[in-house]
C-alpha positions as a Markdown table, in Angstrom:
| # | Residue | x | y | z |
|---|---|---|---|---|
| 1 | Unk | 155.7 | 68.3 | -69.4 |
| 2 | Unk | 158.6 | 66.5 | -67.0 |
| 3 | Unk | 161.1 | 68.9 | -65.5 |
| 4 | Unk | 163.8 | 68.3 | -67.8 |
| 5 | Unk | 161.2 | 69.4 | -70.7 |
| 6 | Unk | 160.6 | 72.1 | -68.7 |
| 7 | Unk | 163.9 | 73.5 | -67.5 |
| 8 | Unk | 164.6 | 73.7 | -71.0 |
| 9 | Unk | 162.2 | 75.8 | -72.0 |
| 10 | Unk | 163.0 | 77.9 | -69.0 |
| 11 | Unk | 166.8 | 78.2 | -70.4 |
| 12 | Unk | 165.3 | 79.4 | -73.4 |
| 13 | Unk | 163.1 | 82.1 | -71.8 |
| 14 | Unk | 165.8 | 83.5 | -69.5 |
| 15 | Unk | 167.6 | 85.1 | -72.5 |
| 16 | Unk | 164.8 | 86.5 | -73.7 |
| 17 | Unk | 163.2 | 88.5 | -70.9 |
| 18 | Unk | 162.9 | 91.9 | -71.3 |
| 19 | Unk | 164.6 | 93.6 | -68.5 |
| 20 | Unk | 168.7 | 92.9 | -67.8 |
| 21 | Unk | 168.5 | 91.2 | -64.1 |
| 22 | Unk | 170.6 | 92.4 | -61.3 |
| 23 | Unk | 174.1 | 90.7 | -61.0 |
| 24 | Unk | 172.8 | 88.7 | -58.2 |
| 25 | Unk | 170.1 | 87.4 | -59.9 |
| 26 | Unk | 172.5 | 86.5 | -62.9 |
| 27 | Unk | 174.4 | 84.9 | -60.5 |
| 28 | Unk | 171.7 | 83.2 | -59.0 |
| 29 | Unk | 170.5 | 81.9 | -62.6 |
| 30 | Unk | 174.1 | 80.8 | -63.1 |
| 31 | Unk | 174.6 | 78.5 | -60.2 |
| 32 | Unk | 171.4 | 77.1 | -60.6 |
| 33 | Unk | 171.7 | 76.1 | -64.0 |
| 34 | Unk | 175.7 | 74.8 | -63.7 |
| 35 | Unk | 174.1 | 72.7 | -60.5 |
| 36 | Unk | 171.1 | 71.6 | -62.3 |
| 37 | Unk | 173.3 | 70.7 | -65.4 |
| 38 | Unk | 176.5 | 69.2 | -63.8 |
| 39 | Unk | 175.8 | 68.6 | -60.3 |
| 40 | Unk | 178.0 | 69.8 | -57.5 |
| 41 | Unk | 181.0 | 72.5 | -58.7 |
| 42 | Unk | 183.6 | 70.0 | -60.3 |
| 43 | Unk | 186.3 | 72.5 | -61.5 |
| 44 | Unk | 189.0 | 74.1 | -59.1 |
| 45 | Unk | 188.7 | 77.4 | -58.0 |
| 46 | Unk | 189.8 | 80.4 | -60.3 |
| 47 | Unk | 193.6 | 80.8 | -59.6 |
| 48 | Unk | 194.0 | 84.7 | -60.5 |
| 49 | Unk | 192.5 | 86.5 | -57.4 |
| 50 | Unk | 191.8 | 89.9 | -59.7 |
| 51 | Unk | 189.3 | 87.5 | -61.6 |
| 52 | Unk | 186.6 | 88.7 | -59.4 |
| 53 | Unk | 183.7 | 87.5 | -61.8 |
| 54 | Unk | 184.9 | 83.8 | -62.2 |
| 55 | Unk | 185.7 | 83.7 | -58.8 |
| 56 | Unk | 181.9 | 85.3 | -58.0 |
| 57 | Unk | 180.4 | 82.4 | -60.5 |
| 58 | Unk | 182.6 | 79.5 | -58.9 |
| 59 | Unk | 181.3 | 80.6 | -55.3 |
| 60 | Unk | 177.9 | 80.7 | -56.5 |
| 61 | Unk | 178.0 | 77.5 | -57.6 |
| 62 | Unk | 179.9 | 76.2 | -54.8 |
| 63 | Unk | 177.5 | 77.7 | -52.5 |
| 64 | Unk | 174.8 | 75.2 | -54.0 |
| 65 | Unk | 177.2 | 71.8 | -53.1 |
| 66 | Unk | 174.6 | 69.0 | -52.1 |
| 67 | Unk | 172.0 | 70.4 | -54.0 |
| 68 | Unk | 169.7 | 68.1 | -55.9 |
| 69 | Unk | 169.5 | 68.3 | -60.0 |
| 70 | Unk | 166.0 | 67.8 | -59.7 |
| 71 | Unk | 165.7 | 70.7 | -56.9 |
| 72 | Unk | 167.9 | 73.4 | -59.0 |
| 73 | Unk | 166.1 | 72.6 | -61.5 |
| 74 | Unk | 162.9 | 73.4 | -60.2 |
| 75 | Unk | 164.5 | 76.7 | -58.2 |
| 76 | Unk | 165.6 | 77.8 | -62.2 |
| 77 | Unk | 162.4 | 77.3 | -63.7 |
| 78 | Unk | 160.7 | 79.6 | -60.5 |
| 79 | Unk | 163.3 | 81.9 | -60.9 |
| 80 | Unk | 162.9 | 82.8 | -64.8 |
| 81 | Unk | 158.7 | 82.5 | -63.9 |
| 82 | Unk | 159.1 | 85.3 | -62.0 |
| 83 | Unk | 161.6 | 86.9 | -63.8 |
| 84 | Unk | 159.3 | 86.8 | -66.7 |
| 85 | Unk | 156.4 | 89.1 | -64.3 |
């Protein structure tokens, strides 16, 4: 299967699993995906400073800048592996 195939499937798994992850691990699945998905973070910053979860999710993302497609891809697909036990 190519990556693309494969990160797919791996999308599909992740909201399945049986446990809840952590926050940071959510987080981690949703930078990953966004920078696998759209490339570097394209939208501006949240403007309310009291919207601490869009403003978590936007640093996350950010925090990946640079970051192949290919490689996040391949970081998601490890993640929900071993996510999955």
């Amino acid at each position: 299967m190519d990556l693309k195939t494969l990160f797919e499937q791996a999308a599909e798994e992740s909201k399945t699993l049986s446990d809840r992850p952590s926050n940071d691990t959510l987080l981690q699945l949703y930078s990953l995906y966004k920078q696998a998905t759209e490339g570097d973070v394209n939208v501006d910053p949240p403007a309310n400073p009291f919207d601490f979860v869009s403003k978590a999710k936007f640093e996350a993302w950010a925090g990946l800048k640079g970051k192949t497609k290919e490689a996040a891809m391949q970081e998601y697909i490890n993640l929900v592996g071993k996510l999955k036990g």
